[in-house]
C-alpha positions in Angstrom: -1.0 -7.4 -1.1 1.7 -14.9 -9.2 4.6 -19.0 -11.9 3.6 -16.2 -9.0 6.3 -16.2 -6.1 5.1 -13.8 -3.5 6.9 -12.7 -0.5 4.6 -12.7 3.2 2.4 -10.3 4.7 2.9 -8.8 7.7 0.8 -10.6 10.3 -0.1 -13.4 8.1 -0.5 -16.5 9.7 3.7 -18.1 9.6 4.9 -14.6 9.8 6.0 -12.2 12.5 2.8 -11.0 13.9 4.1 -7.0 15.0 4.8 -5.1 11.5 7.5 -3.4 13.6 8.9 -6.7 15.2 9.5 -7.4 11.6 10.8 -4.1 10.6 13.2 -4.0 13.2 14.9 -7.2 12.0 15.1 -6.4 8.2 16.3 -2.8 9.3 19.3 -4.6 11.0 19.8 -6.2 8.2 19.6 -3.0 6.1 21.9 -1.2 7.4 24.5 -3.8 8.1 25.4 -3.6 4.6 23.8 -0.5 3.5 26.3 2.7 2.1 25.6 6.0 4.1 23.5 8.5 3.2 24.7 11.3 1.5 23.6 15.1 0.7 20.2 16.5 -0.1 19.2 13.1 -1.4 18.6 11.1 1.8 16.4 14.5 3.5 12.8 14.9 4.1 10.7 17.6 2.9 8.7 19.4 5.8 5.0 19.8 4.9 3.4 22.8 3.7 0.9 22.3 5.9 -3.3 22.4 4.8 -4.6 19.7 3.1 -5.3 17.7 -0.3 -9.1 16.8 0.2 -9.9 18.8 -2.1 -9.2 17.1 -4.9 -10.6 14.4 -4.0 -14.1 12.5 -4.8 -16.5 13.4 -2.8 -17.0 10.2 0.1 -20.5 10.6 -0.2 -21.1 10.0 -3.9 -23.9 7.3 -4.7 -22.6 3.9 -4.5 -23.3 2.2 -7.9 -22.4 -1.2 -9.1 -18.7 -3.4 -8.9 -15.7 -2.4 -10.6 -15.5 -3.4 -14.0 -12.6 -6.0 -15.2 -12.5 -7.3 -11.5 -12.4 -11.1 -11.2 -11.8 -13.4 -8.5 -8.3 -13.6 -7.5 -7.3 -16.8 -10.1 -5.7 -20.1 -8.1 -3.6 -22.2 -10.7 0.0 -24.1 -9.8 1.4 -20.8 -10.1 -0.9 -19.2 -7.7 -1.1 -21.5 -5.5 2.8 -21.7 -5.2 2.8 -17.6 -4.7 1.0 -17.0 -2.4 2.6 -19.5 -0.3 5.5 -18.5 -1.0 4.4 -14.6 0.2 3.8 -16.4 4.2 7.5 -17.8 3.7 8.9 -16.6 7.4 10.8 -13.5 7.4 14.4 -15.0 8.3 14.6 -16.8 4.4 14.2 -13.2 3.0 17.1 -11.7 5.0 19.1 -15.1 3.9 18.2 -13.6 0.6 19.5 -9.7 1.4 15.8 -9.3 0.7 14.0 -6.3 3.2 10.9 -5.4 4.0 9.9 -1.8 4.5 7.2 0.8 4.7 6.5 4.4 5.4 3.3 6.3 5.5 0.4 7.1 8.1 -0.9 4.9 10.6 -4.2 6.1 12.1 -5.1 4.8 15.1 -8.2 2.1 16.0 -11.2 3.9 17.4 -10.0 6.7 15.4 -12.3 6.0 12.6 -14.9 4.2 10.7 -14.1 4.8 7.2 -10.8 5.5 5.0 -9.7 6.9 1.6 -7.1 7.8 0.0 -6.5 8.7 -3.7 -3.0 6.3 -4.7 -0.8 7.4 -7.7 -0.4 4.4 -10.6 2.3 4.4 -12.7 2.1 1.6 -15.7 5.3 2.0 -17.0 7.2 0.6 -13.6 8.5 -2.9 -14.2 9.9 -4.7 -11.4 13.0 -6.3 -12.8 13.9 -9.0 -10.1 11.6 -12.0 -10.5 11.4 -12.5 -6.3 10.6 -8.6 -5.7 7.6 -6.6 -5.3 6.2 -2.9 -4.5 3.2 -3.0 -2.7 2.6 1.4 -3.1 0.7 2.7 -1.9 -1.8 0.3 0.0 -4.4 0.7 2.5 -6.2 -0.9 5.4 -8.4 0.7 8.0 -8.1 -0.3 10.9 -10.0 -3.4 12.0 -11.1 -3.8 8.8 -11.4 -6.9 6.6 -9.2 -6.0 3.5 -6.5 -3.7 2.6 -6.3 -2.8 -1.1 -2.9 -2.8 -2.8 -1.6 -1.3 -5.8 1.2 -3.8 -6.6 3.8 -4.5 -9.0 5.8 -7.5 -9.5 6.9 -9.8 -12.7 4.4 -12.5 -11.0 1.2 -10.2 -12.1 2.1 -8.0 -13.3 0.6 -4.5 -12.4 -3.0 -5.3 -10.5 -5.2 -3.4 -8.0 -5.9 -6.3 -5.3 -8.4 -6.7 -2.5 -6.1 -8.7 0.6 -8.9 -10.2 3.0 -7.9 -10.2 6.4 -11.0 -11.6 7.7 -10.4 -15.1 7.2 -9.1 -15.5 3.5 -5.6 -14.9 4.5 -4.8 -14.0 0.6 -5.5 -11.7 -2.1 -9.4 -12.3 -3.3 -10.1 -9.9 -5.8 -7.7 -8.3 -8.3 -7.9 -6.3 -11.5 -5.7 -5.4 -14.3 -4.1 -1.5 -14.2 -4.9 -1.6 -18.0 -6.3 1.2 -20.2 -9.9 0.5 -19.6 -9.1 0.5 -15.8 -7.1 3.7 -16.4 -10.3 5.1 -18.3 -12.9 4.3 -15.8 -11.2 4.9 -12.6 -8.2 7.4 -12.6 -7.6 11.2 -13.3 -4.8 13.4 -13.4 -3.5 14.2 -10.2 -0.9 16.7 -9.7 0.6 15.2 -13.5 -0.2 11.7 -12.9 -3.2 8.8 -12.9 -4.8 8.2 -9.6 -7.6 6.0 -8.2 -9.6 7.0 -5.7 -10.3 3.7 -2.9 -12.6 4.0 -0.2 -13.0 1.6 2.9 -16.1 1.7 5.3 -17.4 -0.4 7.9 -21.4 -1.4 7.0 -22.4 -3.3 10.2 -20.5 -3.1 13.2 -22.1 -6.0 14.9 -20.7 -8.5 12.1 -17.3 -6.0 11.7 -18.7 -5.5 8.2 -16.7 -4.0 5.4 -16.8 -3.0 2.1 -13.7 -1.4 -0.2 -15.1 0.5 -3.2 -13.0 2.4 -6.4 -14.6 5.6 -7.4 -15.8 5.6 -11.1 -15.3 8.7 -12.7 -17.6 8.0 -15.5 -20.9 7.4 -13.2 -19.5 9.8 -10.6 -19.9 7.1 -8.4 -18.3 4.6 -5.7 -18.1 0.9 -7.3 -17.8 -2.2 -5.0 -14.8 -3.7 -5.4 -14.4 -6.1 -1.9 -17.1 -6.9 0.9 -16.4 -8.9 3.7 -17.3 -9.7 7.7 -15.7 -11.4 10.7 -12.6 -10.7 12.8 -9.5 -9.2 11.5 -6.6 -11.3 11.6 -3.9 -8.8 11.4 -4.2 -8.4 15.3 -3.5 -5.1 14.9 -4.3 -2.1 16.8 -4.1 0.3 13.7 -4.6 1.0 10.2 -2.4 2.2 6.9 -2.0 4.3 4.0 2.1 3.4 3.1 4.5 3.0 0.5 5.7 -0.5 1.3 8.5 -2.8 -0.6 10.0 -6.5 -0.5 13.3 -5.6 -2.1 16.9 -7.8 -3.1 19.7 -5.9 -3.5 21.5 -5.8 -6.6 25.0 -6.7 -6.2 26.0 -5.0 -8.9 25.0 -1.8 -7.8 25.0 -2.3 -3.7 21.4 -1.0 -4.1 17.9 -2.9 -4.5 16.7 -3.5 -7.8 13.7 -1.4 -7.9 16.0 1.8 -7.2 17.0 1.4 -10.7 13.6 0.3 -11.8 11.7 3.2 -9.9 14.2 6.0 -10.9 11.7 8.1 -13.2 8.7 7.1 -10.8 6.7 8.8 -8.3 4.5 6.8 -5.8 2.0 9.1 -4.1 -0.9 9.2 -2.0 -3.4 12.1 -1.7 -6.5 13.1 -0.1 -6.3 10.6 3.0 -9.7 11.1 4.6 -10.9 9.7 7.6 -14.8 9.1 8.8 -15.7 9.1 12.3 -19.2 10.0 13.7 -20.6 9.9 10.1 -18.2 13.1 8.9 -15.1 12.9 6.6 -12.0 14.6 7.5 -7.9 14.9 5.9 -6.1 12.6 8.3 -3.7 14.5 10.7 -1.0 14.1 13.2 -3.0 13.4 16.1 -4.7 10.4 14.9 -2.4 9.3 12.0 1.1 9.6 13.1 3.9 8.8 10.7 5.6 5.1 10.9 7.8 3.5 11.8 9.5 7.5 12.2 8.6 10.8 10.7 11.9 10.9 8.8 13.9 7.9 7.3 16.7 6.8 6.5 16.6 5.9 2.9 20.0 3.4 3.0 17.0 1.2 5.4 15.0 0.9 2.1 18.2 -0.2 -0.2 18.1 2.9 -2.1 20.2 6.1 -0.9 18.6 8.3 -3.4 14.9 8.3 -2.2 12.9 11.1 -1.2 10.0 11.0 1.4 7.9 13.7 1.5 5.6 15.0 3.7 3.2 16.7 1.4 1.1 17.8 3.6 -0.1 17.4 7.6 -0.4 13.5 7.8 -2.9 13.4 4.5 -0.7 13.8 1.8 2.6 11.6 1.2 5.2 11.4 -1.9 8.0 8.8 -2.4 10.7 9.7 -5.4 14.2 9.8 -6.2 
C-alpha cells in the first residue's frame, strides 16, 4: 500500500485488525465534523447492468518475463521511518482529523482462485499534504500474499507497489508510473491509461501467489510479485477499492485531496474472478459492495464525490 511518512494498513501488525472496526471509528470521526450532503453531488449512480470484461486482457495470455523498471522496494532513513510510520495505530490519525476510508467490491474467500482488475492511473494527481495518501484503486485476493496498490503521495511519489502480506508486512516491490511504464503497460480505457493486474494462487499447498501486470507490447502477463506462506491480514475476504488516508483542510472544511482530485477519475474495470480454472466479471453474489452499496461522501471528507456503480459488482468509478 517514503523522507517517506506513511500512514498503517489495515490489519498490519499495531493496527486494528477488522478493516470495518477501523472504519467505524474514523466514520465517527467523519461525520462529527463533516458538512451535510447536498443535491445530486452526494448520489450514487445505479448500474447499467452487463459487464466490462470485455475490454479486458485476456487472463490466459502467456506469462512472459517481470515487469520492466520494477526494483525492490528501496529501505533508506526515509523509508525506514515511512513505513513505520504507515503501522502508527489508528487513534494518532483521528488526533490528526486524518480518516481512513474505502469503497469498492469485496469478494468473498472460497469464492475464487484468481483476481483482476484493469485500475485507471492518472499522472497528473499530486497529493498536496505531505502526511496524505490515495491508495486507488488496489487489490488483494483473498488469502492471497500481496495486494497491488496504485498510490500517490508526496513520499513517492506516484508508484505501482506490491504489499506482501505473507510475512513482509510492507511494500516489497514498487515501480515508477512514468512514461516507459505508461508505454508498456497501459491503454486507453474509456478516455484514460489503465493497467491491467492479475493475482493467482500457483500452489495451494504452500498458499502460493503470484501478481503479474499485463504487457501490451508482448501481449503477455509479466511477473511483478511472488510469494508463499500464510496471509497475515486475517481476513476472510478480498478487494478491488478506492481507498484514502485523508487530513482535512481547515481552510476549506474538506480534505486536501478533494481539491487535489477535482479533475480526476479513479476507476476500476474488468474485475474478473477465477474459480474452477474459468474467469468470470465479479458480481453481487460473491463480491458485495463495502462497507455499503451507497455512501455517504461527507464520510470521505469530500461532499462532492461521486461513486458509481458502473456496472454489476465488476465495474466501479469514483469522481467529483
Amino acid at each position: 500500500m517514503p523522507p517517506r511518512m506513511l500512514p498503517p494498513r489495515t490489519g498490519s501488525p499495531g493496527v486494528v485488525p477488522a478493516r470495518r472496526a477501523l472504519l467505524a471509528v474514523a466514520t465517527a470521526a467523519a461525520l462529527a465534523a463533516a458538512p451535510a450532503a447536498t443535491g445530486p453531488a452526494s448520489a450514487v449512480q445505479a448500474p447499467p447492468g452487463g459487464n466490462s470484461a470485455a475490454t479486458s486482457p485476456d487472463p490466459n495470455a502467456p506469462k512472459h518475463g517481470t515487469v520492466e523498471g520494477a526494483r525492490a522496494f528501496v529501505r533508506n532513513a526515509g523509508s525506514a521511518k515511512a513505513v513505520a510510520a504507515f503501522r502508527e495505530l489508528h487513534g494518532d490519525r483521528v488526533a490528526r482529523e486524518q480518516v481512513h476510508h474505502f469503497w469498492g467490491v469485496e469478494p468473498a474467500a472460497g469464492s475464487h482462485d484468481g483476481f483482476q482488475a484493469t485500475h485507471s492511473v492518472d499522472t497528473s494527481y499530486k497529493v498536496s499534504f505531505k502526511d496524505d495518501y490515495t491508495y486507488t484503486p488496489t487489490i488483494k485476493a483473498a488469502g492471497s500474499c500481496m495486494e497491488i496498490t496504485t498510490v500517490y503521495s508526496q513520499a513517492v511519489g506516484n508508484e505501482i507497489w506490491a504489499w506482501d502480506w505473507c510475512g513482509g508486512n510492507g511494500p516489497k516491490k514498487e515501480v515508477k508510473m512514468d512514461a516507459d511504464f505508461l508505454q508498456t503497460y497501459t491503454k486507453t480505457v474509456n478516455g484514460r491509461p489503465a493497467y491491467s493486474v492479475q493475482l493467482v494462487k500457483t500452489d495451494a499447498g504452500q498458499n502460493a501467489w503470484s501478481a503479474y501486470l499485463y504487457n501490451f507490447k508482448t501481449s503477455s502477463w509479466s511477473l511483478f510479485y511472488s510469494k508463499s506462506g500464510t496471509d497475515t491480514s486475517s481476513l476472510k475476504y478480498g478487494w478491488d477499492i478506492f481507498e484514502i488516508y485523508a487530513s482535512r483542510n481547515s481552510a476549506t472544511n474538506t480534505a486536501y485531496y478533494c481539491t487535489d482530485a477535482k479533475n480526476v477519475v479513479f476507476e476500476s474495470s474488468s474485475i474478473q474472478l477465477r474459480n474452477g480454472g474459468a474467469w468470470k466479471p465479479a458480481s453481487p453474489s460473491e463480491s458485495p459492495w463495502q462497507p455499503v452499496t451507497s455512501p455517504n461522501p461527507n464520510d470521505y471528507l469530500c461532499p462532492a464525490l461521486k461513486f458509481v456503480r458502473e456496472g454489476a459488482n465488476d465495474h466501479w468509478i469514483v469522481r467529483q
